[in-house]
Phi, psi and omega in degrees: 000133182286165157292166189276137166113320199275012205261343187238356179299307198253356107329325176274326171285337173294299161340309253243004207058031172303129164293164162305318184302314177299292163318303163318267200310338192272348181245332154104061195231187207257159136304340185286281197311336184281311230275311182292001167239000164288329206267006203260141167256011161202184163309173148267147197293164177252123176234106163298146197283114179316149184263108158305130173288168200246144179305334171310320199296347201285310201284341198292335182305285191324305159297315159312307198312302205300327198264324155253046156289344194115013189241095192240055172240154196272310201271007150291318147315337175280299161336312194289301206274324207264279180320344190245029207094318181308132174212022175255012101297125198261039186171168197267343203285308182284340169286355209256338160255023179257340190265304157285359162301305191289328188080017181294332181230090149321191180259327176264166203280048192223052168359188188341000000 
């Protein structure tokens, strides 16, 4: 992704009879990349990336209640949940990075 500005940066340098090469070493960017936003007639919009849903949500309600019941041990929650259905972690190990992969536990004291 260019910075904002060089995208009109390199265009102006091109207008100015710059090569791709000339251009590339002066922004310290490939030819390839000059060459694909040169053929560009503006810039691209930054579109943040949609948020997957997690195989967890369904469970996530739950496991907050239990953890602040007091209950922060994995393979009992794993145990629990796995009773209420969950069947796509096959050991509580893979539940337990599946649960920080997921954000399912933060790092702050604020579970899910």
């Amino acid at each position: 992704m260019l910075k904002n500005g060089e995208f009109y940066s390199i265009k102006d340098m091109r207008g100015k009879g710059m090569s791709i090469t000339q251009i590339a070493d002066s922004l310290g960017r490939d030819r390839k990349t000059i060459r694909k936003w040169l053929d560009k007639n503006e810039p691209l919009k930054y579109q943040r990336s949609v948020t997957k849903t997690s195989i967890l949500d369904p469970y996530k309600p739950y496991i907050k209640a239990r953890m602040e019941e007091g209950c922060l041990n994995a393979v009992v929650l794993f145990d629990e949940i796995k009773a209420h259905g969950y069947t796509r972690a096959n050991s509580a190990s893979s539940f337990i990075h599946g649960t920080v992969a997921t954000g399912c536990y933060s790092q702050s004291n604020d579970p899910l």
